[in-house]
Backbone as a chain_set.jsonl record, in Angstrom:
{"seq": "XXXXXXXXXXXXXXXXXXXXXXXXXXXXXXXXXXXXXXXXXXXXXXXXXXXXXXXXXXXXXXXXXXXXXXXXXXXXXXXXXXXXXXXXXXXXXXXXXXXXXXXXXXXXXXXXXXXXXXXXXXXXXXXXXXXXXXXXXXXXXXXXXXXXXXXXXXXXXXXXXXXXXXXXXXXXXXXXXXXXXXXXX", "coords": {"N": [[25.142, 8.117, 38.77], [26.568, 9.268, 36.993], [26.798, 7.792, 34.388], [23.779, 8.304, 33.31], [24.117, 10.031, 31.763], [25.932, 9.624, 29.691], [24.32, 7.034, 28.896], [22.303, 8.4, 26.881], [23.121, 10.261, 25.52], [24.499, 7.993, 23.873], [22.354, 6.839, 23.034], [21.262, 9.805, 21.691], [23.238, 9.426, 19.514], [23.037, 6.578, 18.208], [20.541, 7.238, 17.259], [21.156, 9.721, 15.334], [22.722, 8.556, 13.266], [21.221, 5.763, 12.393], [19.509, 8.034, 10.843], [21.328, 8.823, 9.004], [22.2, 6.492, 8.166], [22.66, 5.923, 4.37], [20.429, 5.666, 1.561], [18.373, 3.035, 1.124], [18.341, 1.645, -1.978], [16.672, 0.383, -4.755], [17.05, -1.047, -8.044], [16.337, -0.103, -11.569], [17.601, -2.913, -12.758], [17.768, -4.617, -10.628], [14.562, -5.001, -10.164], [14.367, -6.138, -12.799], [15.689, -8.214, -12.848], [14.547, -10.086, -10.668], [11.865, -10.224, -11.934], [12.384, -11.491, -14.315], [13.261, -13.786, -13.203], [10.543, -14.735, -12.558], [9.243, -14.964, -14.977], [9.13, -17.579, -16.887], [6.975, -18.424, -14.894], [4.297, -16.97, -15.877], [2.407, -17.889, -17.644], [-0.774, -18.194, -18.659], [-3.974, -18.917, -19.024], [-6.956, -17.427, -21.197], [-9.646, -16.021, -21.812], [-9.865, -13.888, -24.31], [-12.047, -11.363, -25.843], [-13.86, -13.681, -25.89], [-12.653, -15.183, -27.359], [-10.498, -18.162, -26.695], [-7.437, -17.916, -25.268], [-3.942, -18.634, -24.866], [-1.099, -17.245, -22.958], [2.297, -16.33, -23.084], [4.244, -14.955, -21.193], [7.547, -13.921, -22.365], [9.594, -11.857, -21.836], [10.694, -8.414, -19.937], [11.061, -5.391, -19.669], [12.204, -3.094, -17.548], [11.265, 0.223, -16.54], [11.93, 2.456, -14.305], [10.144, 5.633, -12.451], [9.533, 7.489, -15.375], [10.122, 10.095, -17.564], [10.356, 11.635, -15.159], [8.273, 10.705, -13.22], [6.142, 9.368, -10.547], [5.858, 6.714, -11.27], [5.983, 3.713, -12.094], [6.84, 1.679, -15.18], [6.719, -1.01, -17.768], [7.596, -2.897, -20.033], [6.309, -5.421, -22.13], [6.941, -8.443, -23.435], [5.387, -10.916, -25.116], [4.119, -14.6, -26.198], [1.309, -15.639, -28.305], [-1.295, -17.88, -27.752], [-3.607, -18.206, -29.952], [-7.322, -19.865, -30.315], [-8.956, -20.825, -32.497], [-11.994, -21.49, -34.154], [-11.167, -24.166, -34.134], [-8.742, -24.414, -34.729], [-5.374, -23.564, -33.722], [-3.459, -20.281, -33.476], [-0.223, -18.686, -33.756], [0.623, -16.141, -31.903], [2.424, -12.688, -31.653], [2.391, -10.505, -28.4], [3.034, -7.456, -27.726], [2.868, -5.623, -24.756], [2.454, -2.356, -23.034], [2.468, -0.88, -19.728], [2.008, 0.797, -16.87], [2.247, 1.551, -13.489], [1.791, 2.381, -9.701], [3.998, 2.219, -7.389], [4.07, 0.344, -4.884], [4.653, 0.088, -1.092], [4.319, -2.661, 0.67], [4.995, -3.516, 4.096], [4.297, -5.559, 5.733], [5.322, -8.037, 3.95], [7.442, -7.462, 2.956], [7.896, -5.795, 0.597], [7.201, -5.257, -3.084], [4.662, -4.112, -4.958], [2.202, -3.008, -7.638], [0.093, -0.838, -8.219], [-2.814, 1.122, -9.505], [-2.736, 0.24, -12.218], [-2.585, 1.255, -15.824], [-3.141, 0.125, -19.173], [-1.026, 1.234, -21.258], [-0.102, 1.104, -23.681], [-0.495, -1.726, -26.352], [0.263, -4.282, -28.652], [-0.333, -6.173, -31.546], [0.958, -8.978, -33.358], [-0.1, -11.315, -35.644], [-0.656, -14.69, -37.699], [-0.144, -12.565, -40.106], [-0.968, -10.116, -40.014], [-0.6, -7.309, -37.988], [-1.553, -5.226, -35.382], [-3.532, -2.835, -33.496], [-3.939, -3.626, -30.272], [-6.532, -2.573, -29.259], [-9.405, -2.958, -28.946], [-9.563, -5.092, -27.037], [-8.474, -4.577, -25.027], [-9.1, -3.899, -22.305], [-9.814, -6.429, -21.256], [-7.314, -7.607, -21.472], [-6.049, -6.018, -19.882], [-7.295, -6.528, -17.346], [-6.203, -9.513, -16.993], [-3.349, -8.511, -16.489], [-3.584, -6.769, -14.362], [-4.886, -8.927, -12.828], [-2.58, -10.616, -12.317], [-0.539, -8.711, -11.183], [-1.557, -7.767, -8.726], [-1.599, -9.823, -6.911], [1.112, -10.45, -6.818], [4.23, -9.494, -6.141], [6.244, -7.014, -7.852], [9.051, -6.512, -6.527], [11.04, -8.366, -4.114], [11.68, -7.399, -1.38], [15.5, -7.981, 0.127], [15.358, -9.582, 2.859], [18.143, -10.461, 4.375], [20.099, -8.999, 3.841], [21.927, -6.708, 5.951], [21.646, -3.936, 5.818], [19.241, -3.43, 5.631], [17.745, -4.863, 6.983], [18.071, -3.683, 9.102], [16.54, -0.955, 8.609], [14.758, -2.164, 7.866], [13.943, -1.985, 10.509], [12.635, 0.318, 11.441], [9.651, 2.372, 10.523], [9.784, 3.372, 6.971], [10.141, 5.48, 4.614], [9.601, 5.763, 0.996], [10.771, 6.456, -2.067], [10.334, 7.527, -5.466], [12.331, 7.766, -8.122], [14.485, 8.639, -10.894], [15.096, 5.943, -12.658], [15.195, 4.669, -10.463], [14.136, 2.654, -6.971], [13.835, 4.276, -3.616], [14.841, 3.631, -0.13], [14.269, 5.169, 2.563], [14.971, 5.703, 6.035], [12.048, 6.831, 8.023], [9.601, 8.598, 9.928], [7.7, 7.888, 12.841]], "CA": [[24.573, 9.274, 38.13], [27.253, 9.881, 35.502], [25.906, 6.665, 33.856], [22.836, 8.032, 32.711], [23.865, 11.206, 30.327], [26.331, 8.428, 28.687], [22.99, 6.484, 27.985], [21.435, 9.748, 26.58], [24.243, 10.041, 24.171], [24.479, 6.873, 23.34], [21.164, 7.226, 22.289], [21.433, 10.67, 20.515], [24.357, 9.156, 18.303], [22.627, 5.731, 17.716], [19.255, 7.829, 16.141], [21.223, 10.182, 14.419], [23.162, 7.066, 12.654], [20.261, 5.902, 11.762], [18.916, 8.74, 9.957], [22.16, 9.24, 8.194], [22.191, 5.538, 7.142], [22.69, 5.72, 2.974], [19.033, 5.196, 1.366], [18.315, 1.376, 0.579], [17.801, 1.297, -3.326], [15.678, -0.685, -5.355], [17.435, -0.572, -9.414], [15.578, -1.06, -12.898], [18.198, -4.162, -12.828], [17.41, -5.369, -9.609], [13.563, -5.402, -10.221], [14.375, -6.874, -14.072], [16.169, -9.818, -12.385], [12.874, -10.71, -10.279], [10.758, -10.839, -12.898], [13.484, -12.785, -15.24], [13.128, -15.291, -12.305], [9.077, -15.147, -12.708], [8.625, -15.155, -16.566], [8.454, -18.712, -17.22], [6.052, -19.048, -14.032], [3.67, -16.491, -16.462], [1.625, -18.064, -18.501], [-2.434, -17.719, -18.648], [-5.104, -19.029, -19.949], [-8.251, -16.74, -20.234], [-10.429, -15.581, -23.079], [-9.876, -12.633, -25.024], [-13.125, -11.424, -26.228], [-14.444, -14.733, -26.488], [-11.43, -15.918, -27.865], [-9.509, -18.795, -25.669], [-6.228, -17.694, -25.494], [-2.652, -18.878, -24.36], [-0.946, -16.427, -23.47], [3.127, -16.962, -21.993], [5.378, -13.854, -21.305], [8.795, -13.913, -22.874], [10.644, -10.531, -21.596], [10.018, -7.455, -19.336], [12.026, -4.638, -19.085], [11.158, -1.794, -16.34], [11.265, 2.09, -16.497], [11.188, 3.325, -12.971], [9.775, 6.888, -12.964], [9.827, 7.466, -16.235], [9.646, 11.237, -17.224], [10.162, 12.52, -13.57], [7.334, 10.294, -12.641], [6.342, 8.371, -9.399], [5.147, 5.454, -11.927], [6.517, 2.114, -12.779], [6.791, 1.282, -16.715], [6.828, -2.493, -17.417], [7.31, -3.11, -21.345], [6.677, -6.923, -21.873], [6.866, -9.248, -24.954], [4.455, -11.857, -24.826], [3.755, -15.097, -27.244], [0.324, -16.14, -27.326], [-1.472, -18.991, -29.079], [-5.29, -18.061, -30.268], [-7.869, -20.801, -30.494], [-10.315, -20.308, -33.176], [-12.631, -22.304, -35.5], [-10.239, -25.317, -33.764], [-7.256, -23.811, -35.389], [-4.408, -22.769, -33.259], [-3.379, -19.451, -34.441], [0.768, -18.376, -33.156], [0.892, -14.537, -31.857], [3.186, -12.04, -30.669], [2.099, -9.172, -27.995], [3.658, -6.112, -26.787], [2.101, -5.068, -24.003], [3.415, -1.229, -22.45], [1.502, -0.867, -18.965], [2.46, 1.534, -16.036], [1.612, 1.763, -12.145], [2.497, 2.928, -8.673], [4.611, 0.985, -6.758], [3.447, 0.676, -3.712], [5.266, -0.814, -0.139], [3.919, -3.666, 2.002], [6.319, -3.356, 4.706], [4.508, -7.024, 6.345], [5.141, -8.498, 3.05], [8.336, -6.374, 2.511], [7.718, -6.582, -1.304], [6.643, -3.764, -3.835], [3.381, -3.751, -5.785], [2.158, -2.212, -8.666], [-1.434, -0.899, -7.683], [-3.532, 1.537, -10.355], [-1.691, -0.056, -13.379], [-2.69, 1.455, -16.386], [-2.356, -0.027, -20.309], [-0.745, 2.279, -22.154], [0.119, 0.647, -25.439], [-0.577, -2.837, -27.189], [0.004, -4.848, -29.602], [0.071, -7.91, -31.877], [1.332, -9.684, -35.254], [-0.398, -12.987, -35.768], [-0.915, -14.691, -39.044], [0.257, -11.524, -41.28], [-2.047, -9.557, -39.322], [-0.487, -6.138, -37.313], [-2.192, -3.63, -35.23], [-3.454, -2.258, -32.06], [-5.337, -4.855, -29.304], [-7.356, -1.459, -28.525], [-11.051, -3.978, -28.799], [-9.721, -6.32, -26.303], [-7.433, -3.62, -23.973], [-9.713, -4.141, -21.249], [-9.89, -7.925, -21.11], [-5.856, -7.509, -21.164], [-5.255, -4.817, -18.403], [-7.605, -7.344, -16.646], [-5.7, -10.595, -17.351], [-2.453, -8.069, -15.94], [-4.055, -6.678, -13.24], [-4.826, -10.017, -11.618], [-1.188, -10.94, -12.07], [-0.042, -7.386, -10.392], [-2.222, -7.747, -7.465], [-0.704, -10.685, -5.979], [2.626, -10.957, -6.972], [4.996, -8.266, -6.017], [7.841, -6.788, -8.781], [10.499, -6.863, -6.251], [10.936, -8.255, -2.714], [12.999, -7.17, -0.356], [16.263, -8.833, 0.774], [15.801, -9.569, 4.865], [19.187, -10.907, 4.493], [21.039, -7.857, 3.622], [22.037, -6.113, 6.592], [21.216, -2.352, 6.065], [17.79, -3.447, 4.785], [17.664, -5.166, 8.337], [18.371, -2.546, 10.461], [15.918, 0.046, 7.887], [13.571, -2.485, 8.382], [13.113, -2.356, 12.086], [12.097, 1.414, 11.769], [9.23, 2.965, 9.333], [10.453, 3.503, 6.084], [9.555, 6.162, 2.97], [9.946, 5.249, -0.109], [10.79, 7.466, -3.051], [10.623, 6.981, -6.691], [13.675, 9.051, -8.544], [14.722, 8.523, -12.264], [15.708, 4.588, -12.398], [15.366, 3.151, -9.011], [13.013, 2.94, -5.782], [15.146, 4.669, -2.39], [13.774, 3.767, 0.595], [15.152, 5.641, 3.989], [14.346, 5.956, 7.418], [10.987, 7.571, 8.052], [9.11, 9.086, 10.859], [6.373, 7.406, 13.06]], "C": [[25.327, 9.647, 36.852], [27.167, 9.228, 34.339], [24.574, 7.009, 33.054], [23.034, 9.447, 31.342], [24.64, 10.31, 29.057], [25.313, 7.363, 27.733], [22.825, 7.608, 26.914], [22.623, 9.75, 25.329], [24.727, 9.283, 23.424], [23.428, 6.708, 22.304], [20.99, 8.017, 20.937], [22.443, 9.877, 19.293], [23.642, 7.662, 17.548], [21.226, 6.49, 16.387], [20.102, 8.604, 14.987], [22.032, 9.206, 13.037], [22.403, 6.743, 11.796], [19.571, 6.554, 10.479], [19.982, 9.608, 9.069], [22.48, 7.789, 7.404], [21.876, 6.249, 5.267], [21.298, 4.785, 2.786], [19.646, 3.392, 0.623], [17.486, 1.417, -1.275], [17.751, 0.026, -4.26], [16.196, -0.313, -7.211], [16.261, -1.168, -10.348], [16.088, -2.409, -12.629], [17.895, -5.22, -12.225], [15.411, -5.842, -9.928], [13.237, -6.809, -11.854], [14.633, -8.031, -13.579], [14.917, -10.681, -11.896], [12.105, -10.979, -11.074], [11.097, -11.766, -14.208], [12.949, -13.744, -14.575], [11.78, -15.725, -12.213], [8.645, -15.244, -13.988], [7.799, -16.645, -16.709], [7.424, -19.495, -16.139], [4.306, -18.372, -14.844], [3.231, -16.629, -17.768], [0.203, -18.434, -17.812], [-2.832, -18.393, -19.464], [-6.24, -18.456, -19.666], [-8.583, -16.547, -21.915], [-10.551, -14.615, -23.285], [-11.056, -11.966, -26.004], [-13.657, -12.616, -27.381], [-13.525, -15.998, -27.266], [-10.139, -16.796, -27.463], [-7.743, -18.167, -26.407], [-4.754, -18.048, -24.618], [-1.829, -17.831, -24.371], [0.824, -16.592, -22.447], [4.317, -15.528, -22.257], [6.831, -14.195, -21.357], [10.125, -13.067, -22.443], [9.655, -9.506, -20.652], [10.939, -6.222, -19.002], [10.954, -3.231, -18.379], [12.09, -0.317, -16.361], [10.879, 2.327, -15.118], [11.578, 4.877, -12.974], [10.672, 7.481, -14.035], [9.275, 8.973, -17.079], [9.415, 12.031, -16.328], [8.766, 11.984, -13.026], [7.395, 9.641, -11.189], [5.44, 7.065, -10.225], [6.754, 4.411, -12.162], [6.233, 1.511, -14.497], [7.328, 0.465, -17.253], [6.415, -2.863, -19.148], [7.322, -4.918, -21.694], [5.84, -7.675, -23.347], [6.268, -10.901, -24.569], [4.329, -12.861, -25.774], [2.329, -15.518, -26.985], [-0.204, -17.218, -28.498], [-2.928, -19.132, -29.007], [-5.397, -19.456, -30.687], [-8.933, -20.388, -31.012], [-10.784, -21.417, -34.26], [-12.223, -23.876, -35.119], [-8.716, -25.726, -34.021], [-6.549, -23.136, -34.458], [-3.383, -21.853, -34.402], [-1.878, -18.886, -33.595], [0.553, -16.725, -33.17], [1.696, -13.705, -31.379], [2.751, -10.854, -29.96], [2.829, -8.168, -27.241], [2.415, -5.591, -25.929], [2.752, -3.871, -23.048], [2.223, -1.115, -21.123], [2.533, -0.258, -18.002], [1.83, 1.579, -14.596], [2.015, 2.496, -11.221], [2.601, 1.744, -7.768], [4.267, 1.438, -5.59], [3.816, -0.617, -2.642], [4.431, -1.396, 0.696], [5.1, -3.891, 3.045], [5.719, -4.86, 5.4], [5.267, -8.124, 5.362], [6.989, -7.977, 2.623], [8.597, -6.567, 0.889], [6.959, -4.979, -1.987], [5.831, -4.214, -4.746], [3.441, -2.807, -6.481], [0.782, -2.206, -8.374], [-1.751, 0.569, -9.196], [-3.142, 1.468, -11.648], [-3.045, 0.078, -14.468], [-1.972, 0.635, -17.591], [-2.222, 0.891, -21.177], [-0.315, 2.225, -23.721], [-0.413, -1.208, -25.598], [-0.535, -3.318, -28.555], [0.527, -5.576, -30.61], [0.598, -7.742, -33.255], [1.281, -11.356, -34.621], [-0.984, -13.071, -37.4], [-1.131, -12.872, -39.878], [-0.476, -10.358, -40.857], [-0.896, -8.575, -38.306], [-1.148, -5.215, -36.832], [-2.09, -3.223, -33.87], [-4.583, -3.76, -31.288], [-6.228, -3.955, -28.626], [-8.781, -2.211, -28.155], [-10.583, -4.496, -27.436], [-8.648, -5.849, -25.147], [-7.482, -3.911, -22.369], [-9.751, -5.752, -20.635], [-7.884, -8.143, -20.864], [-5.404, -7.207, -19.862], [-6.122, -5.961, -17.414], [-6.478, -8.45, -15.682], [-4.084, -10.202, -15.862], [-2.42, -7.953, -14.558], [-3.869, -7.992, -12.063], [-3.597, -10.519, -11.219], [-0.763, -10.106, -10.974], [0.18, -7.378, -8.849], [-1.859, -8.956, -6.531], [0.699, -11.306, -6.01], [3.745, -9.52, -7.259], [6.047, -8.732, -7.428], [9.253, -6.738, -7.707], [9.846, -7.113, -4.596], [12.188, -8.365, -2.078], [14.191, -8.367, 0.299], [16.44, -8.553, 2.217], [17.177, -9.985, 4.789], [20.304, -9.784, 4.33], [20.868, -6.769, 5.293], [21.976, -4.296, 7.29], [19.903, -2.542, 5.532], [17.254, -4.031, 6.3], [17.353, -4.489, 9.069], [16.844, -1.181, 9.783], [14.811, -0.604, 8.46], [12.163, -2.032, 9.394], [12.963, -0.608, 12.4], [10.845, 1.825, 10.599], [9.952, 3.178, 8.096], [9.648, 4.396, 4.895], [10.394, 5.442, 1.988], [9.732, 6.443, -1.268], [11.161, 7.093, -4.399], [11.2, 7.938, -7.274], [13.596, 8.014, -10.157], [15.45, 6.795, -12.311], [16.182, 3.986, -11.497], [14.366, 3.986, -8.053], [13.955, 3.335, -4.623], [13.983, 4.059, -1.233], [14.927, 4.604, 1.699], [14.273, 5.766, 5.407], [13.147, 6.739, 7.539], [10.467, 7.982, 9.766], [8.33, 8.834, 11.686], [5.425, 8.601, 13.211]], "O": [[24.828, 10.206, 35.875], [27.39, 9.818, 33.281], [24.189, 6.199, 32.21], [22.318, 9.688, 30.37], [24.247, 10.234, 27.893], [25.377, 7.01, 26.555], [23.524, 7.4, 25.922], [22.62, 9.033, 24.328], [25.338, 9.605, 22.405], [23.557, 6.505, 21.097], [20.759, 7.622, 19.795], [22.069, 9.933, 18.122], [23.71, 7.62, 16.319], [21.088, 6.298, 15.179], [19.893, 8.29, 13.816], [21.682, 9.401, 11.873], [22.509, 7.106, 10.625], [19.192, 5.983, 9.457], [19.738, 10.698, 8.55], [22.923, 7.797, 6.255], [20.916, 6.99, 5.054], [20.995, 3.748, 3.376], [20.616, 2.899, 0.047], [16.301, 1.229, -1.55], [18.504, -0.936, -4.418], [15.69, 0.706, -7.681], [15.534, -2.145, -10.167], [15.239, -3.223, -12.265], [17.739, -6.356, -12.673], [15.097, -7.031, -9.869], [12.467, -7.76, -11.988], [13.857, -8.957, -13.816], [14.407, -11.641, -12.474], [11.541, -12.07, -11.006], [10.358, -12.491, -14.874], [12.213, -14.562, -15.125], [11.571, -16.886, -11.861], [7.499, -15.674, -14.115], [6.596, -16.905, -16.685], [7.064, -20.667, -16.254], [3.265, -18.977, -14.586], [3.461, -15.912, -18.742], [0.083, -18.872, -16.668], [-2.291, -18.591, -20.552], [-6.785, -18.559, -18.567], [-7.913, -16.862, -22.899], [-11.367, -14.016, -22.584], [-10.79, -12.176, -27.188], [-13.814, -12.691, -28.6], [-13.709, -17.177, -27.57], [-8.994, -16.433, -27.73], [-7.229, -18.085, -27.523], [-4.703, -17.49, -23.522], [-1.608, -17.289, -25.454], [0.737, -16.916, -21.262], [4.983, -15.263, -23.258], [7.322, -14.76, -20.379], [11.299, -13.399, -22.605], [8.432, -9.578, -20.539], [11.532, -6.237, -17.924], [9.842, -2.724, -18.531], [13.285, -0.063, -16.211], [9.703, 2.397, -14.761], [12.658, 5.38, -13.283], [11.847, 7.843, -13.963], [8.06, 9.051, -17.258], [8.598, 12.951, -16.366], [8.09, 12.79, -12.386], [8.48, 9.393, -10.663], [4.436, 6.574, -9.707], [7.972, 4.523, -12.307], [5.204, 0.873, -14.719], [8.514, 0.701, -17.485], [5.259, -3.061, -19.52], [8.341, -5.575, -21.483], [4.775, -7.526, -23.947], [6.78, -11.761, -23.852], [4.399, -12.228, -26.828], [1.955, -15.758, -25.837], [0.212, -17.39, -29.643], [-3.494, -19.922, -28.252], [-4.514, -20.179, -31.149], [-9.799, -19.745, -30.42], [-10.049, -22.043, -35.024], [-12.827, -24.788, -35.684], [-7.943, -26.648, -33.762], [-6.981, -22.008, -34.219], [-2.827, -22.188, -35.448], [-2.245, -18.513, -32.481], [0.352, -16.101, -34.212], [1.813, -14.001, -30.19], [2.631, -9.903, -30.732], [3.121, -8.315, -26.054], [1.304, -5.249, -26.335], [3.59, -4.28, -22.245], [1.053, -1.259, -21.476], [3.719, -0.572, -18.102], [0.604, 1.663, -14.666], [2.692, 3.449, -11.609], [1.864, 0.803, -7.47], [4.158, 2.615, -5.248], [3.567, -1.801, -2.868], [3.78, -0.703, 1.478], [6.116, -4.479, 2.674], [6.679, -5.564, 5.715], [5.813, -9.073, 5.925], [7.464, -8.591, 1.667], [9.333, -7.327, 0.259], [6.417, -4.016, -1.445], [6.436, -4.904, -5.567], [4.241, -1.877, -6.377], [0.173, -3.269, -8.252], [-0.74, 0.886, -9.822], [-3.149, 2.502, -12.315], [-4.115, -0.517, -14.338], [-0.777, 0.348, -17.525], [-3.154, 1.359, -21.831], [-0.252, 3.083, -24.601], [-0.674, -1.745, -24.521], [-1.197, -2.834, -29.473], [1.749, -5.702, -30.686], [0.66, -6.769, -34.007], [1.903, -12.105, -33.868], [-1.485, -12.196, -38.105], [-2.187, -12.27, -40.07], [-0.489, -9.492, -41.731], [-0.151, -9.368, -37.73], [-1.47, -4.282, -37.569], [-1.075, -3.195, -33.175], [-5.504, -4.471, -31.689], [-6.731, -4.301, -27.556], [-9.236, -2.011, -27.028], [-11.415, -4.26, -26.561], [-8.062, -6.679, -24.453], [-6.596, -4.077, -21.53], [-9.695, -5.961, -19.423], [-7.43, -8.901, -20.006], [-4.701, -7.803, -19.047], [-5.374, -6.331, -16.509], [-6.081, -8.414, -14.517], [-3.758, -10.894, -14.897], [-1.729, -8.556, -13.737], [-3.194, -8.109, -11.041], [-3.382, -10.85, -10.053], [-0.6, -10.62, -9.868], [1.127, -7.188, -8.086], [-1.909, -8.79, -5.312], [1.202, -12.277, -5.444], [3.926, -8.828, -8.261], [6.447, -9.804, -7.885], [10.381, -6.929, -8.16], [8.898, -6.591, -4.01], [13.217, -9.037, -2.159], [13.839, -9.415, 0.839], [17.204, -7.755, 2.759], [17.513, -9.523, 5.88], [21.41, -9.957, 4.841], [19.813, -6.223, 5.618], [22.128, -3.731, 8.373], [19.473, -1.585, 4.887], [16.222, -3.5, 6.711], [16.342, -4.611, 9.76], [16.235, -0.585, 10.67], [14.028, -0.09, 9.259], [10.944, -1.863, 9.41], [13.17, -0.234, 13.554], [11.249, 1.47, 9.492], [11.152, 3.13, 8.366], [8.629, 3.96, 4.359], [11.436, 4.794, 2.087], [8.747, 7.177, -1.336], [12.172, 6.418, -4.588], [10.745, 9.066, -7.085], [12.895, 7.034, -10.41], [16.575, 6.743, -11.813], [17.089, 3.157, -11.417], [13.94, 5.14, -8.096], [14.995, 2.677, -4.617], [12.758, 4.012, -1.342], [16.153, 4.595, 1.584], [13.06, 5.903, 5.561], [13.362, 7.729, 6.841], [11.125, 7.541, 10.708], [7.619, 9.838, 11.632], [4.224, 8.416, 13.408]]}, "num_chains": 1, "name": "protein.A"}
């Protein structure tokens, strides 16, 4: 009988543990590295109104909540190489685009789901402006990228990401990084 309040306390002290674990954060740095390691897998070919285009991302740096936001802000330098008349034409694009990161805990990986473009734009042959005509055919192009290829995935190998794991988890977006902590069923 004196066996079972020792459980019981065992217990209490294991949960509260738990929910004093230090949140598991996710940095700008840490997500920059991931997508360092996916750049040169990002290149496209698709047609820009009508216009075959090559298109191979160069850089990406990330703003997480940016302005006290719960968004993701993903500035990325692009080269691309228009095909016109039979003339390859060399271009450079800035593309500024923003989302909400959003957790697959089967997947343990973070998405970017209602990603908005918020800026663009090129210099090819002497030529500067906005890609506002062809915005849509862009945020497309992005989109499809977005949607199946997480910005950061989780390390199972790290041992407090382990243990976080094997309970629910919130996730909170703060001024330059993702937290996650223990959550509630």
């Amino acid at each position: 009988m004196k066996f079972i309040p020792w459980v019981i306390v065992l217990l209490l002290t294991a949960c509260s543990q738990l929910q004093q674990l230090s949140a598991y954060h996710v940095t700008e740095a840490d997500v920059e590295q991931l997508l360092r390691q996916q750049v040169p897998k990002l290149t496209r070919q698709a047609n820009v109104a009508g216009i075959p285009l090559k298109m191979q991302v160069e850089s990406m740096q990330v703003d997480i909540g940016p302005d006290n936001s719960e968004l993701v802000r993903l500035n990325t330098t692009a080269s691309a190489a228009l095909s016109l008349f039979g003339l390859s034409y060399p271009a450079n694009l800035q593309l500024q685009i923003e989302g909400v990161p959003y957790y697959d805990a089967a997947q343990q990986a973070i998405y970017l789901r209602s990603v908005k473009l918020l800026d663009s734009s090129i210099e090819a042959a002497g030529y500067r402006g906005n890609l506002a005509p062809v915005s849509n055919e862009l945020l497309q192009l992005v989109n499809g990228y977005l949607a199946n290829n997480p910005v950061y995935k989780l390390d199972s190998s790290n041992p407090t990401l382990k243990l976080l794991s094997a309970v629910p988890l919130n996730m909170a977006v703060q001024n330059g990084r993702i937290s996650f902590t223990p959550g509630k069923n």
